[in-house]
SEKOLNU-643550 format. One record per residue (C-alpha): residue number from 0; residue in one letter; chain; y, z, x. Coordinates in nm, 2 decimals, padded with zeros to 4 digits. Last residue first. Example, Ala and Ser with C-alpha at 12.3 -4.5 7.8 and 13.67 -1.06 7.14 Angstrom:
<pt zalum="1" mimar="S" bami="A" c2="-00.11" c3="00.71" c1="01.37"/>
<pt zalum="0" mimar="A" bami="A" c2="-00.45" c3="00.78" c1="01.23"/>
***
This chain:
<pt zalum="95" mimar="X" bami="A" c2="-00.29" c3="-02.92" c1="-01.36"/>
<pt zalum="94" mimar="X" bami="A" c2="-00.07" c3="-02.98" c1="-01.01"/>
<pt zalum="93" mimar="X" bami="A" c2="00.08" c3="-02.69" c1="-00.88"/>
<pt zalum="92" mimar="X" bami="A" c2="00.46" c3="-02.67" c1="-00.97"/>
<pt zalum="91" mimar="X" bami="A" c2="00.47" c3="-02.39" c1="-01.21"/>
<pt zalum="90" mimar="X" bami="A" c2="00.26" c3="-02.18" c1="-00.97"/>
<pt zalum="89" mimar="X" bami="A" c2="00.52" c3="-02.19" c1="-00.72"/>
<pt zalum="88" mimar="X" bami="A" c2="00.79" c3="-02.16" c1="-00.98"/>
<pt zalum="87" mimar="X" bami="A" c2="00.59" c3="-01.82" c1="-01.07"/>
<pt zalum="86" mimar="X" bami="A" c2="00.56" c3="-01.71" c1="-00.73"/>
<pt zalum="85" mimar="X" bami="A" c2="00.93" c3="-01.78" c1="-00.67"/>
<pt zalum="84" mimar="X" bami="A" c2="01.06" c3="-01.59" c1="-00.97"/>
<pt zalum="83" mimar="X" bami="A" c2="00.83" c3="-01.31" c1="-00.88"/>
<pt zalum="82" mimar="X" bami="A" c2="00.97" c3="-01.26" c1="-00.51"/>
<pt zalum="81" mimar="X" bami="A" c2="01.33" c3="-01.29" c1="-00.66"/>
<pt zalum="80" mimar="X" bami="A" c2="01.25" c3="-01.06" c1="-00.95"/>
<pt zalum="79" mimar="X" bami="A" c2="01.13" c3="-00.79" c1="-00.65"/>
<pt zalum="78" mimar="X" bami="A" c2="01.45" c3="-00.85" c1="-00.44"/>
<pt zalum="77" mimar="X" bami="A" c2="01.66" c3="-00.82" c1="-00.72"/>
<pt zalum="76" mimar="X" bami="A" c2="01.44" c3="-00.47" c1="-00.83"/>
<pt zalum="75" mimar="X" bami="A" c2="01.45" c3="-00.33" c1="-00.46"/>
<pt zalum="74" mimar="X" bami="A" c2="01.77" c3="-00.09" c1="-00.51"/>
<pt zalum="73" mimar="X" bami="A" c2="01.71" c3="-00.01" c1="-00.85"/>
<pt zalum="72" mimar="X" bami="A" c2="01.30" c3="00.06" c1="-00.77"/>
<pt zalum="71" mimar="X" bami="A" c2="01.40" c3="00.32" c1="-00.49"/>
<pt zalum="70" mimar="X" bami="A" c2="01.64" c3="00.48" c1="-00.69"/>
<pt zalum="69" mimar="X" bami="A" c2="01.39" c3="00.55" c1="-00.99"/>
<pt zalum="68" mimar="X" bami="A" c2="01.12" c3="00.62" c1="-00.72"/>
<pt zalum="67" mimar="X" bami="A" c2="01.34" c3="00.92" c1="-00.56"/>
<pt zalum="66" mimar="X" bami="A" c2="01.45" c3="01.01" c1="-00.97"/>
<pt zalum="65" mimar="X" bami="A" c2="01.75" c3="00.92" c1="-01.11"/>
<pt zalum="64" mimar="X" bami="A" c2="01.62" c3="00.68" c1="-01.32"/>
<pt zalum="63" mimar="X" bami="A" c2="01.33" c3="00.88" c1="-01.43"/>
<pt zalum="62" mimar="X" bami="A" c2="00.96" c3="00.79" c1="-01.29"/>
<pt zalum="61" mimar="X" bami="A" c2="00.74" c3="00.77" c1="-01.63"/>
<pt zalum="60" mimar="X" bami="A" c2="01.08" c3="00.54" c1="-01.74"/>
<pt zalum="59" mimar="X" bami="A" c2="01.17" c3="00.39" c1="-01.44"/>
<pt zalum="58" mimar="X" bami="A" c2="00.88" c3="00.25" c1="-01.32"/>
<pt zalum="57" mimar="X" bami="A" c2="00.77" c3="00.07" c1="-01.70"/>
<pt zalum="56" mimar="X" bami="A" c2="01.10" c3="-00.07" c1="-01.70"/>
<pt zalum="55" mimar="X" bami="A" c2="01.02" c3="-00.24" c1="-01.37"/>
<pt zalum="54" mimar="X" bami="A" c2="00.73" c3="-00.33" c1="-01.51"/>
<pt zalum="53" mimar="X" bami="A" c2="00.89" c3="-00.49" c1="-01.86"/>
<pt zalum="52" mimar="X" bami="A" c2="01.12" c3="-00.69" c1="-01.61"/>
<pt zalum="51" mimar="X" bami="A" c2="00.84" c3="-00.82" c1="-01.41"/>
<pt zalum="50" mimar="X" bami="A" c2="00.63" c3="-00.91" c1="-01.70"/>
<pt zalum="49" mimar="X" bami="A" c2="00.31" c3="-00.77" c1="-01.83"/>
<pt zalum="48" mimar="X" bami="A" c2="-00.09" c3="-00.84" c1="-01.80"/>
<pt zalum="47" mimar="X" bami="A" c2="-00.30" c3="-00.53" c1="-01.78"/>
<pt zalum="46" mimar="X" bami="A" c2="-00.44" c3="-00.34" c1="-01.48"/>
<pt zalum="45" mimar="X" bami="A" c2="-00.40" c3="00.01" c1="-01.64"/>
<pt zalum="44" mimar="X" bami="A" c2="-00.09" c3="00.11" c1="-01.44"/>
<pt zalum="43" mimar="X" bami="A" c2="00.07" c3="-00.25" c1="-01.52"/>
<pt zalum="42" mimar="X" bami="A" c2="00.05" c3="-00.60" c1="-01.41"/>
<pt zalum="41" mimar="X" bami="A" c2="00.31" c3="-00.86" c1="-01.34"/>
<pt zalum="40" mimar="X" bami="A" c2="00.47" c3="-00.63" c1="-01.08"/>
<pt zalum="39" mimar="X" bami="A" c2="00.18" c3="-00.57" c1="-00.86"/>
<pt zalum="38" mimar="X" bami="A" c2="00.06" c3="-00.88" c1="-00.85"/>
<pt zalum="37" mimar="X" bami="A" c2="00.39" c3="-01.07" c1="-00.79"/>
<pt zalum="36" mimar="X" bami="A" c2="00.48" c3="-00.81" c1="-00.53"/>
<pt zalum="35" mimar="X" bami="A" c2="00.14" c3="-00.87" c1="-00.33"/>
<pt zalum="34" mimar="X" bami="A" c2="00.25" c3="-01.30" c1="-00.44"/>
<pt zalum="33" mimar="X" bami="A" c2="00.53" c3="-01.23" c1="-00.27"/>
<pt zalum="32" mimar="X" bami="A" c2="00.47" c3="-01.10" c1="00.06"/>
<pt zalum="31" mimar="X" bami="A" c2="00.17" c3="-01.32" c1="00.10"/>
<pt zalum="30" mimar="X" bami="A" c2="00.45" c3="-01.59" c1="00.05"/>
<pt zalum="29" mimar="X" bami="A" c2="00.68" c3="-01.47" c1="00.30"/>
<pt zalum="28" mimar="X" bami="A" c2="00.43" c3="-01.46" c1="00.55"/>
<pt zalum="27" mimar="X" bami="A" c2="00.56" c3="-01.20" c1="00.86"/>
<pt zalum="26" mimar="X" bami="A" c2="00.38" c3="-00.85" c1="00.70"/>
<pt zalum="25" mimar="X" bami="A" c2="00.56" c3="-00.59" c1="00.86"/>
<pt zalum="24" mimar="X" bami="A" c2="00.32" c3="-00.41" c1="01.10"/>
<pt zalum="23" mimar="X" bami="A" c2="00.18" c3="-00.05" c1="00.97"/>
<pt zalum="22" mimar="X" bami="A" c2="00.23" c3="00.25" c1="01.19"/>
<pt zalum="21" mimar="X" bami="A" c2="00.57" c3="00.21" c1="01.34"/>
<pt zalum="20" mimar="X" bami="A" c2="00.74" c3="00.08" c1="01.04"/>
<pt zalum="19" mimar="X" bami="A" c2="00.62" c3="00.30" c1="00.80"/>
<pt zalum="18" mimar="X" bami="A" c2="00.69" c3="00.59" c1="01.00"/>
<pt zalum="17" mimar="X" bami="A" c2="01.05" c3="00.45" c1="01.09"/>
<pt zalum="16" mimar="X" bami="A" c2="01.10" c3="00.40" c1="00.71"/>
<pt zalum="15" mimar="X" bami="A" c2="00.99" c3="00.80" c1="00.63"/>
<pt zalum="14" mimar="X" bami="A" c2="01.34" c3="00.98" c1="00.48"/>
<pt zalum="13" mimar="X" bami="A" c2="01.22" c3="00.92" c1="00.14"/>
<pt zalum="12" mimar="X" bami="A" c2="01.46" c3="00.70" c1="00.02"/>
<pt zalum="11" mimar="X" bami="A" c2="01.35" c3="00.50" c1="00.35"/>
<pt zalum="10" mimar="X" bami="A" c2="00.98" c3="00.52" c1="00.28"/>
<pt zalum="9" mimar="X" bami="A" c2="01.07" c3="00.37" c1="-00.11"/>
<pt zalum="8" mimar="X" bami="A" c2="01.28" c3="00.07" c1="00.10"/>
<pt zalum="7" mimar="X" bami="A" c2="01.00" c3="00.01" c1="00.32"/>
<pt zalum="6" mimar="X" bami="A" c2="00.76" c3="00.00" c1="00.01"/>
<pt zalum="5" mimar="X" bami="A" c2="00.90" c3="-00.34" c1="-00.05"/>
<pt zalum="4" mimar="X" bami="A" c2="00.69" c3="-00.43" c1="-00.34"/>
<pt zalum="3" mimar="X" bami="A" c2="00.35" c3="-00.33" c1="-00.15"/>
<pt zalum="2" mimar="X" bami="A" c2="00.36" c3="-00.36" c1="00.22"/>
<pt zalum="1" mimar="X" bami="A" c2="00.20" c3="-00.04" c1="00.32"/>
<pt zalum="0" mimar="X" bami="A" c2="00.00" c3="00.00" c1="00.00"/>
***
């Protein structure tokens, strides 16, 4: 879970980004980077289908916005819908 949905920016609310960085390498393939975030954002706790934006919502309300998580997930959240938005166009463009 190292490299999950920007997890760096979660160990640096938590004080912990030099840990992270020191014990686990940064993943250098953009797409692997997305499509882990596109996995775990399009699906909930309970491994069921959702959206993004209904994940996210998901965080922050069993979290609490103003919570460690709650702040991590504000910050990352553009940078998650990004890494979604170019999965799905990715997938939209594969031949059928």
């Amino acid at each position: 879970m190292a490299n999950h949905s920007f997890a760096l920016l979660e160990a640096e609310e938590r004080g912990l980004r030099a840990v992270l960085e020191a014990e686990f390498p940064l993943l250098d393939d953009q797409r692997l980077v997305d499509a882990l975030v596109y996995c775990d954002m399009t699906t909930t706790p309970d491994g069921e289908v959702t959206s993004a934006d209904a994940r996210l919502a998901e965080i922050t309300g069993r979290y609490g916005s103003d919570s460690l998580v709650g702040r991590f997930i504000r910050r990352a959240s553009p940078e998650i819908l990004a890494a979604v938005g170019r999965v799905e166009a990715a997938l939209a463009a594969q031949p059928r």
